[in-house]
mmCIF file of the C-alpha atoms, coordinates in Angstrom:
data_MODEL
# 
_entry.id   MODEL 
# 
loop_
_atom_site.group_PDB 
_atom_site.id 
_atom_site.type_symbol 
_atom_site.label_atom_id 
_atom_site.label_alt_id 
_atom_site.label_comp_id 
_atom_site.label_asym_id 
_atom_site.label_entity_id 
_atom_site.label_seq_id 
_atom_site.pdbx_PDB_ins_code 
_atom_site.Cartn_x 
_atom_site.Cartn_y 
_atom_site.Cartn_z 
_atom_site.occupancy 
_atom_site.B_iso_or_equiv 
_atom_site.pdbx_formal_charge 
_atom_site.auth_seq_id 
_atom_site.auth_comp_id 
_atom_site.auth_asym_id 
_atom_site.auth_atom_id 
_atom_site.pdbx_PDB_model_num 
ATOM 1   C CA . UNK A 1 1   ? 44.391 -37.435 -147.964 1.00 0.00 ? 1   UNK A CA 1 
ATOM 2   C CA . UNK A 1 2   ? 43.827 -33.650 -147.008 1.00 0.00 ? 2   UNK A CA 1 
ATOM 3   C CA . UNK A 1 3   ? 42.322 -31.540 -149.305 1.00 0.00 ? 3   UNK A CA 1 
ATOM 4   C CA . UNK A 1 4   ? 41.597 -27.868 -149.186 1.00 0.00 ? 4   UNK A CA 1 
ATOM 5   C CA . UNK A 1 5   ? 38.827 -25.863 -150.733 1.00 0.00 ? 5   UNK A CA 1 
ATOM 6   C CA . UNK A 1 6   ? 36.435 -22.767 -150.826 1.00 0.00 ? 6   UNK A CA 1 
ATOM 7   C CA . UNK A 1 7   ? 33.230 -23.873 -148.972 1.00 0.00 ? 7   UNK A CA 1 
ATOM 8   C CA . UNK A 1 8   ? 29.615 -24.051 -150.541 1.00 0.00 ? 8   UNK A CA 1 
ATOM 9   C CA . UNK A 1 9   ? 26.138 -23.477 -148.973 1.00 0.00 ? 9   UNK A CA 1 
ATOM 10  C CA . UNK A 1 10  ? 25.530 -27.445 -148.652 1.00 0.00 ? 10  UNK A CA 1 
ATOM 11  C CA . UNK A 1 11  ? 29.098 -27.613 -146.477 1.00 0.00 ? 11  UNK A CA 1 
ATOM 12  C CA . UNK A 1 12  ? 26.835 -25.545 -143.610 1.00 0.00 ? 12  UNK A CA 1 
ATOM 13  C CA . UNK A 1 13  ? 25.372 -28.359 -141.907 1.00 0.00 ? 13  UNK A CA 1 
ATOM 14  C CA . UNK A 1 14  ? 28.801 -30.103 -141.515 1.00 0.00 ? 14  UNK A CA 1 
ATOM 15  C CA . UNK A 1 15  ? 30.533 -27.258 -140.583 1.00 0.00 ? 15  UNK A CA 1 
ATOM 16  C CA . UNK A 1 16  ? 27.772 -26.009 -137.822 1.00 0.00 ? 16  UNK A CA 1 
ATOM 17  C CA . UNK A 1 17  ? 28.708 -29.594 -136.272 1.00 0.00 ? 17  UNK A CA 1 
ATOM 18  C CA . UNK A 1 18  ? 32.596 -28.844 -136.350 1.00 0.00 ? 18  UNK A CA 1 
ATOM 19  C CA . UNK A 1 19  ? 32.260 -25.409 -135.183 1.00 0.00 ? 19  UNK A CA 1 
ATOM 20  C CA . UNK A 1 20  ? 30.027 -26.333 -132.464 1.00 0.00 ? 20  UNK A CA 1 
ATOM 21  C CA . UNK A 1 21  ? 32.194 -29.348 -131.366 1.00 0.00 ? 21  UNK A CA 1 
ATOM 22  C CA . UNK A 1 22  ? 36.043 -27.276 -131.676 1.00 0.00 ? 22  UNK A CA 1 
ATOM 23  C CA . UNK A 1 23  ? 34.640 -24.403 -130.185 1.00 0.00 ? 23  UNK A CA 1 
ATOM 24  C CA . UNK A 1 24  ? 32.930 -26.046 -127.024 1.00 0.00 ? 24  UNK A CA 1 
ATOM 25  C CA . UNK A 1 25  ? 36.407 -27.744 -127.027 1.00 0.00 ? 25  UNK A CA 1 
ATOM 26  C CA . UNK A 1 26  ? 38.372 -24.858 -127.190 1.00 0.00 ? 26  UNK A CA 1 
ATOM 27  C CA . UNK A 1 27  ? 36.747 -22.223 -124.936 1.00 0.00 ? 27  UNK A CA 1 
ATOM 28  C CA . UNK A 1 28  ? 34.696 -23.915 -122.524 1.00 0.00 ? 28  UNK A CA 1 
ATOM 29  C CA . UNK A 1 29  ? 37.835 -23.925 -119.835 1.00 0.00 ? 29  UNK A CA 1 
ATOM 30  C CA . UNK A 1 30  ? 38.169 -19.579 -120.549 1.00 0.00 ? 30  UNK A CA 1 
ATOM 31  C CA . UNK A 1 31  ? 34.270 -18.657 -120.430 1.00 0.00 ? 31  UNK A CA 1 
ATOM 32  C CA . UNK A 1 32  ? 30.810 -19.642 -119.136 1.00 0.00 ? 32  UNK A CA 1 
ATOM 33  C CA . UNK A 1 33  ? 28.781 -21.981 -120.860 1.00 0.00 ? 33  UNK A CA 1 
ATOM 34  C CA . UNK A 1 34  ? 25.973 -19.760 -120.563 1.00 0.00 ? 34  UNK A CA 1 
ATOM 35  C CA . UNK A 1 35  ? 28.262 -17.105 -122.604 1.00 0.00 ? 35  UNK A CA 1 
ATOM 36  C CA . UNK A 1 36  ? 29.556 -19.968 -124.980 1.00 0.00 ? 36  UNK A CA 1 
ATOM 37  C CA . UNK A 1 37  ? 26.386 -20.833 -126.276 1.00 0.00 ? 37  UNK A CA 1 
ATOM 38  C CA . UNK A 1 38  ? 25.084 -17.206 -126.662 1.00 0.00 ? 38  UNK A CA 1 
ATOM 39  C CA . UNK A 1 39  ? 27.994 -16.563 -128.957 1.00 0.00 ? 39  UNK A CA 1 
ATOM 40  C CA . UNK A 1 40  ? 28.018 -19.702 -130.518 1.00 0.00 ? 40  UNK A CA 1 
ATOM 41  C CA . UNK A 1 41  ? 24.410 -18.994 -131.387 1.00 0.00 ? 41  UNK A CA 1 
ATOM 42  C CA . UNK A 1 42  ? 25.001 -15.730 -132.692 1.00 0.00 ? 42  UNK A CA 1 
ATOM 43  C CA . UNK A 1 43  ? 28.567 -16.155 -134.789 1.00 0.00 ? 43  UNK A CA 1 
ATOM 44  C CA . UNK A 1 44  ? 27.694 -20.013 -135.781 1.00 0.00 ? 44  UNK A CA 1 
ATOM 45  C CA . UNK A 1 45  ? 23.849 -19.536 -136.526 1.00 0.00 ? 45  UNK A CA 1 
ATOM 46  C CA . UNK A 1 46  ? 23.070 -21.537 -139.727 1.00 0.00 ? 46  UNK A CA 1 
ATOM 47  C CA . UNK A 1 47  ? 22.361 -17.797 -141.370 1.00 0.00 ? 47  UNK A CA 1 
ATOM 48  C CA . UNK A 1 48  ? 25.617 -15.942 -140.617 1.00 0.00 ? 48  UNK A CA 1 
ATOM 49  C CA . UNK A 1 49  ? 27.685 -19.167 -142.386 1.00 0.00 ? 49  UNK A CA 1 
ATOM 50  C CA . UNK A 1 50  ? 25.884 -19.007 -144.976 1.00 0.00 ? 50  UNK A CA 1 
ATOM 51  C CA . UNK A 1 51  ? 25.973 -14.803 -145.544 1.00 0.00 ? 51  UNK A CA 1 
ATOM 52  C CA . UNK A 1 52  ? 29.279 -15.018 -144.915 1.00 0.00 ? 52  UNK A CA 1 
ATOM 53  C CA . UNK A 1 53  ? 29.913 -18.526 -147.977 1.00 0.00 ? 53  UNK A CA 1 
ATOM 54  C CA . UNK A 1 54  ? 28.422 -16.158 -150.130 1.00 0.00 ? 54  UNK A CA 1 
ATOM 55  C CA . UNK A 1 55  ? 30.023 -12.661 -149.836 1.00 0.00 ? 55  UNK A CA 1 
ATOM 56  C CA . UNK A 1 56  ? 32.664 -11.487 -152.292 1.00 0.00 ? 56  UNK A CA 1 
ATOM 57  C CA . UNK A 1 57  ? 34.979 -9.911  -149.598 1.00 0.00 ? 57  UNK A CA 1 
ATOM 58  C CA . UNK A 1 58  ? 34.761 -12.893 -147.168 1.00 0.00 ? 58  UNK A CA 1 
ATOM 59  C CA . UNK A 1 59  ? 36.480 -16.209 -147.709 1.00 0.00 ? 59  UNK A CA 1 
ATOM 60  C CA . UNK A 1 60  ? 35.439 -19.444 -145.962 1.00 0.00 ? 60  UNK A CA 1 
ATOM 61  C CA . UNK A 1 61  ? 38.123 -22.185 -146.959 1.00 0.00 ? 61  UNK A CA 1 
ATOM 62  C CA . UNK A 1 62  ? 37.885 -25.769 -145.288 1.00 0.00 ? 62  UNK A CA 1 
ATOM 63  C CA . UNK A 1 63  ? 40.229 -28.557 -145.062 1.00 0.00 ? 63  UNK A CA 1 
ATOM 64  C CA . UNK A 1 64  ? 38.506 -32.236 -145.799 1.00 0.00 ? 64  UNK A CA 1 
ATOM 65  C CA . UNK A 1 65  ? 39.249 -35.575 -145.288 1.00 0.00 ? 65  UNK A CA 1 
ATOM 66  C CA . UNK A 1 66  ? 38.718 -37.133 -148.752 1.00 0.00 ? 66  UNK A CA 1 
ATOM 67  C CA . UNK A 1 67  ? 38.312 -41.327 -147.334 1.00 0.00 ? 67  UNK A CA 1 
ATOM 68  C CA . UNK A 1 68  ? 35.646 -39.919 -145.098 1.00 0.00 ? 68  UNK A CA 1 
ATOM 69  C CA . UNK A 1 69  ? 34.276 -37.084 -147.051 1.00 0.00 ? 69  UNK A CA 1 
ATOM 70  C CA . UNK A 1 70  ? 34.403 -35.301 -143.769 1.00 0.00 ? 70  UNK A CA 1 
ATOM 71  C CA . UNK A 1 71  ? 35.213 -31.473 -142.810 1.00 0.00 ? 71  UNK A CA 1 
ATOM 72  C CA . UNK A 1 72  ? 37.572 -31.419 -140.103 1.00 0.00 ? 72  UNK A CA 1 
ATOM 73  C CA . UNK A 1 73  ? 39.010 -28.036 -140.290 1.00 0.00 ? 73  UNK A CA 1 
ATOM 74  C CA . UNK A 1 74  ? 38.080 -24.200 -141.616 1.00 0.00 ? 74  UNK A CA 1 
ATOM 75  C CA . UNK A 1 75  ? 39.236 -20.693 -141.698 1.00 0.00 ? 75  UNK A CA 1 
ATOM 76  C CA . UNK A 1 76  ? 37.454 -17.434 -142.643 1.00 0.00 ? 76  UNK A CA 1 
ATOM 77  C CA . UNK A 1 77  ? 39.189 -14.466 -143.779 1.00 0.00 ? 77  UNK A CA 1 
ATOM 78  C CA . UNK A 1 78  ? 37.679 -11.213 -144.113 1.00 0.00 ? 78  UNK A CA 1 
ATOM 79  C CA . UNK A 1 79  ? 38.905 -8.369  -146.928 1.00 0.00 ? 79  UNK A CA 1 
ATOM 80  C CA . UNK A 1 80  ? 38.720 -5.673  -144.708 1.00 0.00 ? 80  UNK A CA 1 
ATOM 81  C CA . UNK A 1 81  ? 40.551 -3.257  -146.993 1.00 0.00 ? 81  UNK A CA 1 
ATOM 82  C CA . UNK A 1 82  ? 42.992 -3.510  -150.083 1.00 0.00 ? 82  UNK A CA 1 
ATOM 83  C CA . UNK A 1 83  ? 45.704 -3.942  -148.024 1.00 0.00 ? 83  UNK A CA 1 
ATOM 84  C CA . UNK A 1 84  ? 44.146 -5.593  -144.779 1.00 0.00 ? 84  UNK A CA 1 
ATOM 85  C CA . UNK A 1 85  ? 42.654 -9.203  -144.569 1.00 0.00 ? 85  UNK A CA 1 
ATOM 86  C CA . UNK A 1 86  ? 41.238 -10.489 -141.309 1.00 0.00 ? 86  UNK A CA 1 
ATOM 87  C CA . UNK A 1 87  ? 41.559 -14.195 -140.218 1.00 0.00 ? 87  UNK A CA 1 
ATOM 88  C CA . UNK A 1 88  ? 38.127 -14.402 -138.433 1.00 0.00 ? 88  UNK A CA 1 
ATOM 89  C CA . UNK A 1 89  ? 38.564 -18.044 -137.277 1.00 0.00 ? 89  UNK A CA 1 
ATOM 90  C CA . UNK A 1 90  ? 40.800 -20.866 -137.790 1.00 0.00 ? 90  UNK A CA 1 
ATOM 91  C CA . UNK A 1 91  ? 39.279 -24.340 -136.035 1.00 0.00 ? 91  UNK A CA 1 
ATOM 92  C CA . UNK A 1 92  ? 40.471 -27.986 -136.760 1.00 0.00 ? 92  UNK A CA 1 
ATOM 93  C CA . UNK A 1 93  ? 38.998 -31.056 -135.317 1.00 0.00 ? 93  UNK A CA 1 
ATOM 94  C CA . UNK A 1 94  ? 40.669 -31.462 -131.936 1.00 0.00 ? 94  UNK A CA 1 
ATOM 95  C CA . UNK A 1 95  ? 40.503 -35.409 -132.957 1.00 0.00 ? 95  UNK A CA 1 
ATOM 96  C CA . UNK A 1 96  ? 43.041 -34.070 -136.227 1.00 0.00 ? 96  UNK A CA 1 
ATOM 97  C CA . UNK A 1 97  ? 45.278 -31.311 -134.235 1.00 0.00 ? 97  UNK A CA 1 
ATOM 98  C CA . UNK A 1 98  ? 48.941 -31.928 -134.324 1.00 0.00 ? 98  UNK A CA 1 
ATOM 99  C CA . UNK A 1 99  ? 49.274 -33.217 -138.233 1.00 0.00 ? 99  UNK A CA 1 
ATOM 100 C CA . UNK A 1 100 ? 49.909 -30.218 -140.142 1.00 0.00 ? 100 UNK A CA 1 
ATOM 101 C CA . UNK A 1 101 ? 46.347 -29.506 -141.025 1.00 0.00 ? 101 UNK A CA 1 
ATOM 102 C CA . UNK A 1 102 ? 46.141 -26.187 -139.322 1.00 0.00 ? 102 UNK A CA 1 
ATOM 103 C CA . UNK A 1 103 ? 49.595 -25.305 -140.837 1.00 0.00 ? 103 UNK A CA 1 
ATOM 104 C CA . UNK A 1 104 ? 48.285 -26.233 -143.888 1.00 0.00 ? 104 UNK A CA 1 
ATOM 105 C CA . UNK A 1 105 ? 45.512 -24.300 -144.431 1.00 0.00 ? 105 UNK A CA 1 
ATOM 106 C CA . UNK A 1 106 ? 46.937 -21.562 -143.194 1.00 0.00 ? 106 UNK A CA 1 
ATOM 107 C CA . UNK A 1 107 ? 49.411 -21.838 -145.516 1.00 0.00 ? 107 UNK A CA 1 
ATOM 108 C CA . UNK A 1 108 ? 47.505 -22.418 -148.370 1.00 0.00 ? 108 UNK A CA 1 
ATOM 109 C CA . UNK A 1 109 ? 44.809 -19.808 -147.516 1.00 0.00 ? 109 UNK A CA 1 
ATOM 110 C CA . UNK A 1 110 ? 47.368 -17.258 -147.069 1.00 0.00 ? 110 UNK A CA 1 
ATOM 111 C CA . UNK A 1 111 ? 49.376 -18.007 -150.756 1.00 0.00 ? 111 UNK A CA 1 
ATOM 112 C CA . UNK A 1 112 ? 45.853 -17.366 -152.034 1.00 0.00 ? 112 UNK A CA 1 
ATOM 113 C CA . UNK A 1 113 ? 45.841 -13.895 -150.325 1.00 0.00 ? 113 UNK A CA 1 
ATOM 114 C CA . UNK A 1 114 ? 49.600 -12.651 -151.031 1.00 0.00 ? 114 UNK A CA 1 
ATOM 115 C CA . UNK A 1 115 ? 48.119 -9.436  -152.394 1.00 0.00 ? 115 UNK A CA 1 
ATOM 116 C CA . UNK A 1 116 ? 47.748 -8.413  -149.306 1.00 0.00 ? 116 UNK A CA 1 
ATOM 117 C CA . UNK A 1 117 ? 50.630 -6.533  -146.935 1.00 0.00 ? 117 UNK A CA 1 
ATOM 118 C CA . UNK A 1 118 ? 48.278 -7.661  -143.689 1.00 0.00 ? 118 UNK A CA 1 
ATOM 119 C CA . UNK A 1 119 ? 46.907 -10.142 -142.101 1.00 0.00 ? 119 UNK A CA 1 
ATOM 120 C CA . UNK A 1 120 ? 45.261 -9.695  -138.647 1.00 0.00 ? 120 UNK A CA 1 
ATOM 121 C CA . UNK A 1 121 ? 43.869 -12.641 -136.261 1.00 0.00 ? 121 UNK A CA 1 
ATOM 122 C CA . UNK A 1 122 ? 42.448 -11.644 -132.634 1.00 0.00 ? 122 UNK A CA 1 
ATOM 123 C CA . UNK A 1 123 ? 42.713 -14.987 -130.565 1.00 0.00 ? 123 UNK A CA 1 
ATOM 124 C CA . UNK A 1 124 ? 41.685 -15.141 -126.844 1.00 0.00 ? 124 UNK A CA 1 
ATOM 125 C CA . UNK A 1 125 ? 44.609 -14.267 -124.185 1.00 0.00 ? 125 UNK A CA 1 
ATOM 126 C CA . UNK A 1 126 ? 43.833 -17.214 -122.512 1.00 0.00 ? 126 UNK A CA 1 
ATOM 127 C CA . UNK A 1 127 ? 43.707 -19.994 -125.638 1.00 0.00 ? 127 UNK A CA 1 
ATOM 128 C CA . UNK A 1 128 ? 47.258 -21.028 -125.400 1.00 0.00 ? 128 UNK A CA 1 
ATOM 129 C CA . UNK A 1 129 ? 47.035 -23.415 -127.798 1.00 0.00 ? 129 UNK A CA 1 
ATOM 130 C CA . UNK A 1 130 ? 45.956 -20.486 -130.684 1.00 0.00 ? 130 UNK A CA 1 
ATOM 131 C CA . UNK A 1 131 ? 48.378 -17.996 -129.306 1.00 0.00 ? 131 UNK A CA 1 
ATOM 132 C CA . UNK A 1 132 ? 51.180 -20.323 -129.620 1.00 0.00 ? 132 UNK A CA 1 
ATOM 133 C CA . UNK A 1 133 ? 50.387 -21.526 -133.184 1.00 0.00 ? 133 UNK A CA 1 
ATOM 134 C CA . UNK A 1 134 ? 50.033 -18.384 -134.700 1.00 0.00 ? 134 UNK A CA 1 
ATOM 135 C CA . UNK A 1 135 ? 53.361 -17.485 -132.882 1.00 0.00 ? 135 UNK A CA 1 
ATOM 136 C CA . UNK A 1 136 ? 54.813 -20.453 -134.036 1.00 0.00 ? 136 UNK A CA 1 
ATOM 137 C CA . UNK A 1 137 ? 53.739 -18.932 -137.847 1.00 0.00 ? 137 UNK A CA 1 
ATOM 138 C CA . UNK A 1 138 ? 55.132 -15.638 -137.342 1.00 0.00 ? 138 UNK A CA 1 
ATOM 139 C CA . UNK A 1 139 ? 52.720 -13.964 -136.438 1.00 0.00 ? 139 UNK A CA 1 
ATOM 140 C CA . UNK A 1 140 ? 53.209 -10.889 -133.709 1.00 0.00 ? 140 UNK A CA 1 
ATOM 141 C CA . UNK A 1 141 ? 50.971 -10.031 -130.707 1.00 0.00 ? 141 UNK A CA 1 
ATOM 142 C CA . UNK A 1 142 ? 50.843 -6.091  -131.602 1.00 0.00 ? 142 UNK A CA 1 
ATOM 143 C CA . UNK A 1 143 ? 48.272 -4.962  -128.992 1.00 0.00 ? 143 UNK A CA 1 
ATOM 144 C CA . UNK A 1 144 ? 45.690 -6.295  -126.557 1.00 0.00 ? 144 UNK A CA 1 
ATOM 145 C CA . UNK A 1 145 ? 42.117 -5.724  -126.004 1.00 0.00 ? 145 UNK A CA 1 
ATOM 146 C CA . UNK A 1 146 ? 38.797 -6.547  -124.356 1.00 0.00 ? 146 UNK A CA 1 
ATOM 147 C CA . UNK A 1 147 ? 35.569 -7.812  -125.844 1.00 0.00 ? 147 UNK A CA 1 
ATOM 148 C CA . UNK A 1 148 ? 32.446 -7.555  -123.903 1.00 0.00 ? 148 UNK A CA 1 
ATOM 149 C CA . UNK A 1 149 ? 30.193 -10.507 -124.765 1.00 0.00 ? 149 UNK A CA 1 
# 
C-alpha cells in the first residue's frame, strides 16, 4: 500500500538517494553529467532539503511504500503568493512509474492546496515523459524559457 505524507528532517537521507537516482534517470539523456551533478549538488544538497522540510511556505509531500517502509516518490510546492503555488519538483522511482503514484500525489497534494487559483510547474522541453504527464493532468504549456545552469 501507498501512502502519502508531509516529509520530516529524518526522511532526508532517503530522499537524497531517490532524488539522486530519478534525477540521474531522468536528465542524464538532455544535459551533461558534468552539469547534472553541479545542480544536483546544489538543489539536492543535504542542507537545501532540509531548509526547505522546515519552511512554512514550502511543502515537501512524499509518497511511501508502507511493506518496505521505502520513499519512492516526492513533490515540493512552493507558496509563492496567496494566490500562486509553485510545483518545484515531482520525482517517482522510475522502478514505480506507470501505477498511479505520480497521479496520486499530485492529486492529493493539490486537494490540500485548493485555496489556491494557480499552480505553476516549469519542466524541461526536452523531458517528454514530464511534459506529457502534466499535460495528461491538465495542465497548459503557457510560455517557454531558458535557464542558464
Amino acid at each position: 500500500m501507498i501512502t502519502y505524507r508531509k516529509a520530516n528532517e529524518n526522511d532526508v537521507p532517503e530522499l537524497l538517494q531517490l532524488l539522486s537516482y530519478t534525477w540521474a534517470i531522468t536528465y542524464s539523456y538532455i544535459i551533461s553529467e558534468e552539469i547534472l551533478h553541479k545542480v544536483a549538488s546544489k538543489w539536492h544538497h543535504e542542507d537545501e532539503l532540509r531548509n526547505q522540510i522546515i519552511k512554512h511556505k514550502v511543502h515537501f509531500i512524499i509518497a511511501e511504500e508502507e511493506e518496505n517502509d521505502k520513499i519512492i516518490g516526492l513533490a515540493t510546492f512552493v507558496e509563492k503568493t496567496d494566490e500562486l503555488l509553485i510545483l518545484a519538483r515531482l520525482y517517482i522511482n522510475p522502478g514505480f512509474q506507470k501505477q498511479g503514484i505520480g497521479q496520486r500525489l499530485l492529486e492529493s497534494s493539490l486537494d490540500v492546496f485548493k485555496t489556491f487559483k494557480h499552480v505553476q510547474i516549469k519542466v524541461e522541453e526536452k523531458n517528454i515523459i514530464g511534459i506529457n504527464f502534466f499535460l495528461k493532468n491538465d495542465f497548459h504549456i503557457v510560455s517557454k524559457s531558458t535557464e542558464v545552469i
